[in-house]
N, CA, C and O atoms as a MOPAC input file, in Angstrom:
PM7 MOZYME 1SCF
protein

 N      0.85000 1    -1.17600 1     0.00000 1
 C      0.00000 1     0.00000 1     0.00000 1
 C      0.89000 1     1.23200 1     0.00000 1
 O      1.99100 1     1.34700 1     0.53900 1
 N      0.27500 1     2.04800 1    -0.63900 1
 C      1.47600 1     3.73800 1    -1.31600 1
 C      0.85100 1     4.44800 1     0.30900 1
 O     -0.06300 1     4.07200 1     1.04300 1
 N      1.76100 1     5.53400 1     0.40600 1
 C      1.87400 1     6.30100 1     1.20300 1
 C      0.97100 1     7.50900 1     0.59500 1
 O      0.92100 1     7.77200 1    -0.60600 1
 N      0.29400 1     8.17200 1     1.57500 1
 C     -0.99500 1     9.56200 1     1.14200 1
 C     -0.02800 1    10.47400 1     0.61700 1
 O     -0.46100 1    11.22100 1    -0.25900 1
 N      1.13200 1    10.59500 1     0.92300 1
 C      2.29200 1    11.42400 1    -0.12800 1
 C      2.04100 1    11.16600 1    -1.77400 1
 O      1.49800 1    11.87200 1    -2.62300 1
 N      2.71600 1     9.76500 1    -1.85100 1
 C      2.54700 1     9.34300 1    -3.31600 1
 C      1.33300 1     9.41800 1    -3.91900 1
 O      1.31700 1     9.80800 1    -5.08600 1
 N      0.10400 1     9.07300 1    -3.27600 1
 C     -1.12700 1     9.01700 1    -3.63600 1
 C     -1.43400 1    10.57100 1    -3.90400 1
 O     -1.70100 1    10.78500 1    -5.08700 1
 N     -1.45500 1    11.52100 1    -3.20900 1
 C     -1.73500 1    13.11800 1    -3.23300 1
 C     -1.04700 1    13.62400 1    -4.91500 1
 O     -1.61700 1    14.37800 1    -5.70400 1
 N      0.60400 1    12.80200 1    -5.16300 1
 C      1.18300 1    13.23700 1    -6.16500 1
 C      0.65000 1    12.77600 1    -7.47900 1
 O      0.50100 1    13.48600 1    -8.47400 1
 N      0.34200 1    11.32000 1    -7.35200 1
 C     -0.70800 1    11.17400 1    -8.99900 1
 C     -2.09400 1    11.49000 1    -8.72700 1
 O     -2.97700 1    11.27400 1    -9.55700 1
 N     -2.28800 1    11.94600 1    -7.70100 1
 C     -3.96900 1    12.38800 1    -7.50900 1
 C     -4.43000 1    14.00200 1    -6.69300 1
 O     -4.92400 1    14.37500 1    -5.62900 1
 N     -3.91000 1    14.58700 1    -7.94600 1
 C     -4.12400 1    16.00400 1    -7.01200 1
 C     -5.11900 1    16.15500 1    -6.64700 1
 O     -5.14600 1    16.85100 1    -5.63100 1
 N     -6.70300 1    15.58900 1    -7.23800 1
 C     -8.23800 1    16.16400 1    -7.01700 1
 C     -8.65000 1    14.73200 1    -5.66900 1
 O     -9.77500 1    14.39500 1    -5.30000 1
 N     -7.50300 1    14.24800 1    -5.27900 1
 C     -8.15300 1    13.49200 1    -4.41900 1
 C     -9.20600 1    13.57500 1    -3.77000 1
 O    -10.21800 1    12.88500 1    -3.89200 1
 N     -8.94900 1    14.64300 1    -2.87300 1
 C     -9.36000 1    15.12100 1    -1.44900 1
 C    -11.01500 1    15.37900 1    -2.27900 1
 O    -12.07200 1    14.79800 1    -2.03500 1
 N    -10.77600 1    16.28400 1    -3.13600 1
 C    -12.05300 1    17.04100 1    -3.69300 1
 C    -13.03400 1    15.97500 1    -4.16000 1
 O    -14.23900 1    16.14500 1    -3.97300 1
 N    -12.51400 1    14.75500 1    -4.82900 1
 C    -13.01000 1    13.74000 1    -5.82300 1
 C    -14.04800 1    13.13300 1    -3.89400 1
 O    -15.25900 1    13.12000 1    -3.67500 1
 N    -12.93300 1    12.76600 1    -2.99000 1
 C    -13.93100 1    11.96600 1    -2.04100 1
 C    -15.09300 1    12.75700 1    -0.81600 1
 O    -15.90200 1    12.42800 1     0.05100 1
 N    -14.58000 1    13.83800 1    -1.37900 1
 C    -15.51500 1    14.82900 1    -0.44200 1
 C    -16.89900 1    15.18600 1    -0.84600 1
 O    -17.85800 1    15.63200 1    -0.21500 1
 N    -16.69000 1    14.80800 1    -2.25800 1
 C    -17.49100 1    15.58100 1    -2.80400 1
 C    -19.55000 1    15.00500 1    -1.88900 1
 O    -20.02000 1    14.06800 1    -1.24300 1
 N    -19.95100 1    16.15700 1    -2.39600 1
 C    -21.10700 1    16.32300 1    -1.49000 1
 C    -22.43400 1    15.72900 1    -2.56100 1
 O    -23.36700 1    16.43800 1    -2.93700 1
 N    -22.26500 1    14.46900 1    -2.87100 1
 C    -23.73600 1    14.41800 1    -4.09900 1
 C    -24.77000 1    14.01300 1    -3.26500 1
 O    -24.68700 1    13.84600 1    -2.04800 1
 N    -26.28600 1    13.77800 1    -4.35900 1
 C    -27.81500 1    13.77300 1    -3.51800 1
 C    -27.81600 1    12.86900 1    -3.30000 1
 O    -27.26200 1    11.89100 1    -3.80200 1
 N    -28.93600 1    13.10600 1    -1.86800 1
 C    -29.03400 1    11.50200 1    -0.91900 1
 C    -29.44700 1    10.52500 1    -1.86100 1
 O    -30.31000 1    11.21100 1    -2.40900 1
 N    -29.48200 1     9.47400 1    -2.44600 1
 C    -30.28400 1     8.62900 1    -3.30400 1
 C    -28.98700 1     7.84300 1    -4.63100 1
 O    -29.08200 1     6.72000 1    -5.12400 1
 N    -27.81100 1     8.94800 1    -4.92700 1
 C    -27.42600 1     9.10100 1    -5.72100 1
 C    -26.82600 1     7.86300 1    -5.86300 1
 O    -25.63600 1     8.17500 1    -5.83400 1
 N    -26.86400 1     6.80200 1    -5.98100 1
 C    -25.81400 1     5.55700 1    -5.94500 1
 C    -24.63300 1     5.38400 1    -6.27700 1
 O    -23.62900 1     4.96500 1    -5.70200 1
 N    -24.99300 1     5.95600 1    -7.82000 1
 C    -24.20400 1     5.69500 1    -9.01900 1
 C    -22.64600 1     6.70700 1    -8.46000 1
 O    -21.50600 1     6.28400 1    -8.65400 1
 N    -22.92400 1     7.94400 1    -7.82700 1
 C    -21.91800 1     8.91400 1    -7.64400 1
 C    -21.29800 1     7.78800 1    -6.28400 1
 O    -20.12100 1     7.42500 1    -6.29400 1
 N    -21.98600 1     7.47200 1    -5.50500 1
 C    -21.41800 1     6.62300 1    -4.17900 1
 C    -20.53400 1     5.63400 1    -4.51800 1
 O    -19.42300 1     5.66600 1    -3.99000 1
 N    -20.86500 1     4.56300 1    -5.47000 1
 C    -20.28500 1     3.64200 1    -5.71900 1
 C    -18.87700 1     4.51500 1    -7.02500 1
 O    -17.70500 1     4.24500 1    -6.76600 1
 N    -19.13300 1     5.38400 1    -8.17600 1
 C    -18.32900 1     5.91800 1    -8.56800 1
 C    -16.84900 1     6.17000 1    -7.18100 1
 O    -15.73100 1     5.68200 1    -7.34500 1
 N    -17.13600 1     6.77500 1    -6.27900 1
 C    -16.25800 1     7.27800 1    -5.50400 1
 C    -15.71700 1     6.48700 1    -4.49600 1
 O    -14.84600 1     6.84600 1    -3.70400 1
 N    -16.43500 1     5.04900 1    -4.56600 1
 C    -16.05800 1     4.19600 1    -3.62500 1
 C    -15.00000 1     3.15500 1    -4.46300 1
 O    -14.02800 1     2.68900 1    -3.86900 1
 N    -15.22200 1     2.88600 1    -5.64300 1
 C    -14.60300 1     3.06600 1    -6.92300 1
 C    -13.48700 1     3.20600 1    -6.80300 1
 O    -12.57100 1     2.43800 1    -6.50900 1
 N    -13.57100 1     4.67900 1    -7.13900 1
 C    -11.82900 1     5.20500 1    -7.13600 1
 C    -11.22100 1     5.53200 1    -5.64900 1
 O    -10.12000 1     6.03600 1    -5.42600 1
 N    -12.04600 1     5.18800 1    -4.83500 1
 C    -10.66700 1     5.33100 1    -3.19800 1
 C    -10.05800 1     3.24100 1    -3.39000 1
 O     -9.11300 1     2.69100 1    -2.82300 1
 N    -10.74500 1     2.83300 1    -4.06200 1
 C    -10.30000 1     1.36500 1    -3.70000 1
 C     -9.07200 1     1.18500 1    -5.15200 1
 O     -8.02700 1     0.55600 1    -5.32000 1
 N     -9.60000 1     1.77100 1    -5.67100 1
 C     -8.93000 1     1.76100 1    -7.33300 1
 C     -7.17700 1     2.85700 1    -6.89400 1
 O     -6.13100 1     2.53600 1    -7.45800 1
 N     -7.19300 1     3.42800 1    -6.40600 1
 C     -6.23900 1     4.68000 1    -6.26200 1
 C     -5.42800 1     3.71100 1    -5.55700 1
 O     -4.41000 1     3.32600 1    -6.13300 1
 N     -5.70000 1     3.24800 1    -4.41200 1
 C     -4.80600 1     2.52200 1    -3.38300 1
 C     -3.98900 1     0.95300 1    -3.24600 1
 O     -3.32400 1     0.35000 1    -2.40400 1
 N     -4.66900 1     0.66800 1    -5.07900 1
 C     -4.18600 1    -0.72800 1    -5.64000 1
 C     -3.38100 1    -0.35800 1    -6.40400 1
 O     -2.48200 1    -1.17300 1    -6.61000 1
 N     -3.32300 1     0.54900 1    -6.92200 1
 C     -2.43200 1     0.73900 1    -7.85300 1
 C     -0.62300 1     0.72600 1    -8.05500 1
 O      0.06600 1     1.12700 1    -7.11600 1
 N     -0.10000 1     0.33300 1    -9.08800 1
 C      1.35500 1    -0.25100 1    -8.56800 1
 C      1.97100 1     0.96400 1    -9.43800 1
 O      1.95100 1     1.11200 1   -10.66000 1
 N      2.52200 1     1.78500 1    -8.43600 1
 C      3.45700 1     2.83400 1    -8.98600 1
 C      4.92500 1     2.38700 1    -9.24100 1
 O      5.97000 1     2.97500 1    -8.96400 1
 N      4.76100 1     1.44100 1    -9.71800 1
 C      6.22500 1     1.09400 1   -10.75100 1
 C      6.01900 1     0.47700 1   -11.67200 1
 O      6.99900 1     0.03000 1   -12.26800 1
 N      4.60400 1     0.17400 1   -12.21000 1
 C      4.02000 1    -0.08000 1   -13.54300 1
 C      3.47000 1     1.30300 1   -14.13600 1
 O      2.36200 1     1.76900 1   -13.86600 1
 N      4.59600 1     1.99600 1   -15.14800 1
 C      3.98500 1     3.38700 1   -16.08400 1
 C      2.50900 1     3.19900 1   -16.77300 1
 O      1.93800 1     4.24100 1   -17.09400 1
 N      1.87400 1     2.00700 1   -17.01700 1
 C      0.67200 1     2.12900 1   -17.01200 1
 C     -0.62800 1     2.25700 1   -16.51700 1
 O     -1.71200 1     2.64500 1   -16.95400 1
 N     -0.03400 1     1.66300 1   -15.11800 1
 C     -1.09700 1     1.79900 1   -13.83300 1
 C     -0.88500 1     3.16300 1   -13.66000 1
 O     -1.91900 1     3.69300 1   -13.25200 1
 N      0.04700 1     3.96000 1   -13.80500 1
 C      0.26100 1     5.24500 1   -12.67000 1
 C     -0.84600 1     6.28800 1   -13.84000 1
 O     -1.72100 1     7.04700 1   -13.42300 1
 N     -0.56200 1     6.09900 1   -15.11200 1
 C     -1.11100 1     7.04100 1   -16.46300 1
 C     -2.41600 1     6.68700 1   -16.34500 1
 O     -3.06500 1     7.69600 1   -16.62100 1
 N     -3.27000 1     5.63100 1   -16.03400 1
 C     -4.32700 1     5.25100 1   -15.59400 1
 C     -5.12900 1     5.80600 1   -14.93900 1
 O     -6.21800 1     6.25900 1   -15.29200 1
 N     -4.27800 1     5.81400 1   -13.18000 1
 C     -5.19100 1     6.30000 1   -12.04800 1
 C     -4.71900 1     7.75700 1   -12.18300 1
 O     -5.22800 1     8.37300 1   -11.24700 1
 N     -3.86900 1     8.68400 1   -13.03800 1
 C     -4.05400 1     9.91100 1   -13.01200 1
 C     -4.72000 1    10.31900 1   -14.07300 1
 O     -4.59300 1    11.52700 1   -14.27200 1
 N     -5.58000 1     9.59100 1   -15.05000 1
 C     -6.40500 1     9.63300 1   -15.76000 1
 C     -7.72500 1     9.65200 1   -14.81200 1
 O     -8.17900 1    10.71700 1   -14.39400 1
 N     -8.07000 1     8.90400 1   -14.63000 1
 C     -9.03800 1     8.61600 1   -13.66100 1
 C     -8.99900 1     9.83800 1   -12.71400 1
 O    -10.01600 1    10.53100 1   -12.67200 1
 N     -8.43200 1    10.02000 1   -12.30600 1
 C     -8.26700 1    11.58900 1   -11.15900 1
 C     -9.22100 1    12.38200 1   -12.37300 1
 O    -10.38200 1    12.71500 1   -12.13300 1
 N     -8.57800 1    12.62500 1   -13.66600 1
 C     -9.10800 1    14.09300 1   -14.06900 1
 C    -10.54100 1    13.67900 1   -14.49300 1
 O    -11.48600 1    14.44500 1   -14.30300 1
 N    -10.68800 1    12.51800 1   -15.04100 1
 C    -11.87300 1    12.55300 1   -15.22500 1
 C    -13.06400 1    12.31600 1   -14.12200 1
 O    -14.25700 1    12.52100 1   -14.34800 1
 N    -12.44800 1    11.78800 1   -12.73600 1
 C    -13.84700 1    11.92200 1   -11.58900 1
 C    -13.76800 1    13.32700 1   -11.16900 1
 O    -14.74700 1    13.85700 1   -10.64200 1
 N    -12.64000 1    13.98800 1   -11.37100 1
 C    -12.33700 1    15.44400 1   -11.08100 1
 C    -13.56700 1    16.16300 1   -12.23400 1
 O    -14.18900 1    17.14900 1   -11.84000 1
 N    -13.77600 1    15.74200 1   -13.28000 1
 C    -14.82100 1    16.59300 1   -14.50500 1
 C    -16.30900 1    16.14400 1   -13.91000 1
 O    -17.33100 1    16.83100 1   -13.92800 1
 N    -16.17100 1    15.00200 1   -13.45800 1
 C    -17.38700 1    14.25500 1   -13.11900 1
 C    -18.07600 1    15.43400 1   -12.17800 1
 O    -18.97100 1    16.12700 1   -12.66200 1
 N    -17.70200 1    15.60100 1   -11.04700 1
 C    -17.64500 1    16.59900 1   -10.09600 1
 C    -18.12400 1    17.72900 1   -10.39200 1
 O    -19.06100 1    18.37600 1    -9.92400 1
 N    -17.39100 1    17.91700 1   -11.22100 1
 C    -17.41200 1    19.95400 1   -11.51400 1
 C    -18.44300 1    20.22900 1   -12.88400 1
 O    -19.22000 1    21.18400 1   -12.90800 1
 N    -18.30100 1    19.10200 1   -14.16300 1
 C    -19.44100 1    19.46900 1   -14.92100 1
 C    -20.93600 1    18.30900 1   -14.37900 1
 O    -20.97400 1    17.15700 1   -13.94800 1
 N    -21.75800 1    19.11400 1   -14.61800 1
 C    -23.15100 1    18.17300 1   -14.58000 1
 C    -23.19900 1    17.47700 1   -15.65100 1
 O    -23.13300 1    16.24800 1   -15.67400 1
 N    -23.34000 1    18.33500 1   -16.79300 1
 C    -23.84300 1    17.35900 1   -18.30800 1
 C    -22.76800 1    16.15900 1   -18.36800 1
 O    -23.09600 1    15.15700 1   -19.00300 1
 N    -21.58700 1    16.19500 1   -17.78900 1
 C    -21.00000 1    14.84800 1   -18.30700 1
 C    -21.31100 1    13.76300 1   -16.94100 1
 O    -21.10100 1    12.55400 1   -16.84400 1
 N    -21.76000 1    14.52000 1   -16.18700 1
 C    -21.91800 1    13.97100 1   -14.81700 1
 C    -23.38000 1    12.88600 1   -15.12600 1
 O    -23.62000 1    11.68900 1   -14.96300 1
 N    -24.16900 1    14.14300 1   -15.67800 1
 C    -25.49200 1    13.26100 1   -16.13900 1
 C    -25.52000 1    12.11200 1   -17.50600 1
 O    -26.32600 1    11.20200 1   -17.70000 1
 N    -24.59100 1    12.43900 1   -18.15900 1
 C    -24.12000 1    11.59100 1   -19.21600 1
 C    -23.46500 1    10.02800 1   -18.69900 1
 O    -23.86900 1     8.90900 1   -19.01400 1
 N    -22.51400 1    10.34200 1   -17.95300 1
 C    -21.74300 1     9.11200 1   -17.30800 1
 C    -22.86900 1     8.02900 1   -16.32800 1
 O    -22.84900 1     6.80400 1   -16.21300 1
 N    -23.79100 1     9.04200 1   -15.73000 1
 C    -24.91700 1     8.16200 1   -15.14100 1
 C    -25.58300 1     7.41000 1   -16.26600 1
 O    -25.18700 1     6.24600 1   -16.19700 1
 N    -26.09500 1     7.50300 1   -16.88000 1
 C    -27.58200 1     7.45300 1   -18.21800 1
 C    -26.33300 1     6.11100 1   -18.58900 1
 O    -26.74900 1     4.97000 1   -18.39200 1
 N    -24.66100 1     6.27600 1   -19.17700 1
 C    -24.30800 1     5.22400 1   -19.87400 1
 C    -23.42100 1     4.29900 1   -18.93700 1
 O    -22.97500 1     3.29200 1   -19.48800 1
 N    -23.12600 1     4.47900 1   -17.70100 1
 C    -22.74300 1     3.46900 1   -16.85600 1
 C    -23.54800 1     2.30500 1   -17.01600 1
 O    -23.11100 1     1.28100 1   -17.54300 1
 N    -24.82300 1     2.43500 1   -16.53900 1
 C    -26.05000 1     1.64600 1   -15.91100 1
 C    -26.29100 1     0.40600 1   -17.20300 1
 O    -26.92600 1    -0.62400 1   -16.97800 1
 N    -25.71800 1     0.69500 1   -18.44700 1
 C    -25.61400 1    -0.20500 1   -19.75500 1
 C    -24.23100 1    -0.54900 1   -19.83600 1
 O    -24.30100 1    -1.35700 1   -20.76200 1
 N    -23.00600 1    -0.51000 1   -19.51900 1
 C    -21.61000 1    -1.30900 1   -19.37200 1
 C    -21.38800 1    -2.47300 1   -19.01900 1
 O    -21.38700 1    -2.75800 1   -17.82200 1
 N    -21.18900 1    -3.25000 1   -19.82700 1
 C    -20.88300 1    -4.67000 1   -19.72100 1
 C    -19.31700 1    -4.74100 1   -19.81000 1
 O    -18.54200 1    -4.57000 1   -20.75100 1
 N    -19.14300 1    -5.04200 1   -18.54800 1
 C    -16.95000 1    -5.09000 1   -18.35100 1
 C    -16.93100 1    -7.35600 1   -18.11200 1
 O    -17.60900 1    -8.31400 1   -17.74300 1
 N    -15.61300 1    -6.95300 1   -18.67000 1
 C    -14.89100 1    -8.30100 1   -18.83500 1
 C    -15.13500 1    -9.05400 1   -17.55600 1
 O    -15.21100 1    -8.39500 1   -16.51900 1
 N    -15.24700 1   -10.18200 1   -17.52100 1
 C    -15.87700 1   -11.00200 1   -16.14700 1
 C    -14.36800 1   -11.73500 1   -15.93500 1
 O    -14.36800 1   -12.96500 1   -15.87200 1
 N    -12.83100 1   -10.87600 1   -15.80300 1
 C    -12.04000 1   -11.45200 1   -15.51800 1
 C    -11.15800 1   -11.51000 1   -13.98000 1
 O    -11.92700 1   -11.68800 1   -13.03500 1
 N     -9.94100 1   -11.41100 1   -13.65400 1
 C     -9.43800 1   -10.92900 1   -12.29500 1
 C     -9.95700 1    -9.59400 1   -11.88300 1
 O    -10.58900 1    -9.53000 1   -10.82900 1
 N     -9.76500 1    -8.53600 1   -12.58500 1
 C     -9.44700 1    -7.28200 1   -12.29300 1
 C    -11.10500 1    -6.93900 1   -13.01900 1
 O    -11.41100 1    -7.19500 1   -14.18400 1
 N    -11.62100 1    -6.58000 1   -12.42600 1
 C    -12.90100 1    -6.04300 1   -12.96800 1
 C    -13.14400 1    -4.31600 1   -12.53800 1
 O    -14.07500 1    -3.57100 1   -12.84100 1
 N    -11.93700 1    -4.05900 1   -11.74000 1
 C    -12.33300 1    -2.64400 1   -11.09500 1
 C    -11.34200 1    -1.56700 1   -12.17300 1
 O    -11.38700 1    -0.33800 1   -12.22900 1
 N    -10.30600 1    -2.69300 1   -13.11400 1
 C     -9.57200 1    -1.66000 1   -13.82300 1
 C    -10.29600 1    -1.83600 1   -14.94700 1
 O    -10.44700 1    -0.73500 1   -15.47600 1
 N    -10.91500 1    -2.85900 1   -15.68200 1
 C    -12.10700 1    -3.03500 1   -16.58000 1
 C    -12.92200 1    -1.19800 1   -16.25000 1
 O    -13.00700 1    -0.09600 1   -16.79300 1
 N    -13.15500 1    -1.59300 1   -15.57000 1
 C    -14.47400 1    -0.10700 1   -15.23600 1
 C    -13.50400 1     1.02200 1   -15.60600 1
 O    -13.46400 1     1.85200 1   -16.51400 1
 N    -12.71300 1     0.71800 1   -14.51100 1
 C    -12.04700 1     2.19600 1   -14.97400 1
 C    -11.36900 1     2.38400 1   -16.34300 1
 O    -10.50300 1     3.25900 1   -16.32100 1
 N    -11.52300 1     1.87600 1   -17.33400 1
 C    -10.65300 1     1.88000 1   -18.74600 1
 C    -12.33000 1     2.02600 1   -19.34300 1
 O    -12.36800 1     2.66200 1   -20.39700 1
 N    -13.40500 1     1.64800 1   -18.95100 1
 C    -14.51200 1     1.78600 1   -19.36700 1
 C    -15.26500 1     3.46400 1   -19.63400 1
 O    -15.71100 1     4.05400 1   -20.61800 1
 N    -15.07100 1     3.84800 1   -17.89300 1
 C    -15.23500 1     4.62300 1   -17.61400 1
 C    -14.32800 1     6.37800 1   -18.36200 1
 O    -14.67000 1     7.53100 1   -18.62700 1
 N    -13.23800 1     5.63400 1   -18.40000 1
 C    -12.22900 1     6.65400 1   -19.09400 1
 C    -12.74300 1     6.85100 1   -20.22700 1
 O    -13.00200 1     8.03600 1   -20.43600 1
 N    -13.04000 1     6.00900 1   -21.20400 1
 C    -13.42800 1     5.66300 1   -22.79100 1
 C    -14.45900 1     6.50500 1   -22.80300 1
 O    -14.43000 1     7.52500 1   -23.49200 1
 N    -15.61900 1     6.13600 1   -21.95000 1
 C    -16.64000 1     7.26400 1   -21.63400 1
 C    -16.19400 1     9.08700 1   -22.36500 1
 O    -16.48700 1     9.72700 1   -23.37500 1
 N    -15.15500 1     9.34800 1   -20.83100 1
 C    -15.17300 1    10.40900 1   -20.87600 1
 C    -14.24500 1    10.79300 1   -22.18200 1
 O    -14.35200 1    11.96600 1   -22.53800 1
 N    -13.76500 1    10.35000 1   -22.59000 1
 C    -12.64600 1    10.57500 1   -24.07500 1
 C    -13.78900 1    10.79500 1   -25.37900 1
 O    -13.66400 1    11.54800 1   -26.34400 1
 N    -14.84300 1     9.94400 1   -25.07900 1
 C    -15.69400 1    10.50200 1   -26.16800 1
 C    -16.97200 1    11.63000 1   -25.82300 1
 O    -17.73000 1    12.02300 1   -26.71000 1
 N    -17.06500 1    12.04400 1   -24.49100 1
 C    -17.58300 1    13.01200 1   -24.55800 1
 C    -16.72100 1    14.17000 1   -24.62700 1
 O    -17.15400 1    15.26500 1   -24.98400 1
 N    -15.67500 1    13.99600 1   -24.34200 1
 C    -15.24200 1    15.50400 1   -24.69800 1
 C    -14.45600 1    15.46300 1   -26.09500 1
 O    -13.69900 1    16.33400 1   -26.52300 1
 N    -14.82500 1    14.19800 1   -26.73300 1
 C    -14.73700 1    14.74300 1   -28.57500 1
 C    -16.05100 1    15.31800 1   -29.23500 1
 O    -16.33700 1    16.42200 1   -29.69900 1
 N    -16.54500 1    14.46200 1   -29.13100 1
 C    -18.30800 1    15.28400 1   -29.12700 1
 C    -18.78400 1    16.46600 1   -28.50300 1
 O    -19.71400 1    17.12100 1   -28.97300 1
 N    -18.13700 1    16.78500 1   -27.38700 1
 C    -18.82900 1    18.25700 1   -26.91700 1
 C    -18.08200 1    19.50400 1   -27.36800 1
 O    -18.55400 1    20.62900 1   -27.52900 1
 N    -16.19600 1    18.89000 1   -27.63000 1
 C    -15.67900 1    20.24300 1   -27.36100 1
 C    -16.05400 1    20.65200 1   -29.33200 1
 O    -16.01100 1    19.88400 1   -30.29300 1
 N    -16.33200 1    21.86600 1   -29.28500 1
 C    -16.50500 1    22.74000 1   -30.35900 1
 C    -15.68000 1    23.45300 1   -30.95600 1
 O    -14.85700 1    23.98300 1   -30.20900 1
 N    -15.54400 1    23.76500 1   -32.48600 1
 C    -14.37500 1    24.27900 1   -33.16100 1
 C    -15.23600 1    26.13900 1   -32.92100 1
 O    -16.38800 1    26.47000 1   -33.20200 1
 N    -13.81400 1    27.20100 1   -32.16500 1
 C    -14.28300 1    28.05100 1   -32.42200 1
 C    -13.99900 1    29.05600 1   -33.77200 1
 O    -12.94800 1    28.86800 1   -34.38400 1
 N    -14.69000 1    29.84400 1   -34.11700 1
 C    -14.36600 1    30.51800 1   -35.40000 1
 C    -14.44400 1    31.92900 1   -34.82600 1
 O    -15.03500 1    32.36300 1   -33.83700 1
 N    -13.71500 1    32.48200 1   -35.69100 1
 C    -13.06400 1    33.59600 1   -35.11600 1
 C    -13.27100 1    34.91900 1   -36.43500 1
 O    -12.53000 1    35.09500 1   -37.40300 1
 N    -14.46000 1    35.66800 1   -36.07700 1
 C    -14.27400 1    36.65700 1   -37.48600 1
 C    -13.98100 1    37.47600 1   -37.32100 1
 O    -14.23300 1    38.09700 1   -36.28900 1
 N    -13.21100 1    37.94000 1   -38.38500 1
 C    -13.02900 1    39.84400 1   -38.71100 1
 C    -14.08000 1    40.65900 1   -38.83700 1
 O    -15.01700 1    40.34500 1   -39.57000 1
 N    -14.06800 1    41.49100 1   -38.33400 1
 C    -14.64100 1    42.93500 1   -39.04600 1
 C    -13.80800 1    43.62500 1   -39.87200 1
 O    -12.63900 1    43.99800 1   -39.76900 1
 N    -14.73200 1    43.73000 1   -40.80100 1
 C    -13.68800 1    45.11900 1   -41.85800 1
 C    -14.06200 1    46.15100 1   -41.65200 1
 O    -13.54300 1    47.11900 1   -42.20900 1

């Protein structure tokens, strides 16, 4: 098990990610966050793919948090995810979950255009 040092350093939104304050009822955000405190503290920081992972995972429960629409998006397409029925089913989710957010923010973010006046 990593030390709250190491953990704080690939997880800057820690603190914020488990504090966070969602509605009584909310499951999906409960188990999301119960999720990543169990997911953060398995992780083997001397495998470069685990570490690029769970600081992936940081930014995106960190967006989860702060925007609604992807917040309400990630609810609506969790609840339909079918993950691999193998050892590791909690990094399944989270590579699930990531994929998620990689295609909403190709789909949302917008090209801006920029005009002159003459």
């Amino acid at each position: 098990m990593k030390s709250s040092e190491e953990i704080l350093k690939l997880c800057p939104n820690y603190y914020n990610i488990i504090n966070f304050d969602f509605a009584d009822g909310d499951l999906v955000s409960e188990k999301l966050i119960s999720i990543y405190k169990s997911y953060v503290f398995s992780v083997n920081n001397n495998d470069l793919n685990d570490v690029n992972r769970v600081q992936e995972f940081d930014r995106v429960l960190s967006n989860y948090i702060k925007d609604y629409v992807f917040r309400s998006t990630l609810q609506k397409e969790i609840v339909t995810v079918r993950v691999k029925n193998d050892n590791n089913i909690i990094r399944n989710l989270v590579d699930v979950i990531i994929k998620i957010f990689t295609n909403y923010e190709e789909y949302t973010t917008r090209k801006i255009y920029i005009s002159k006046w003459i």
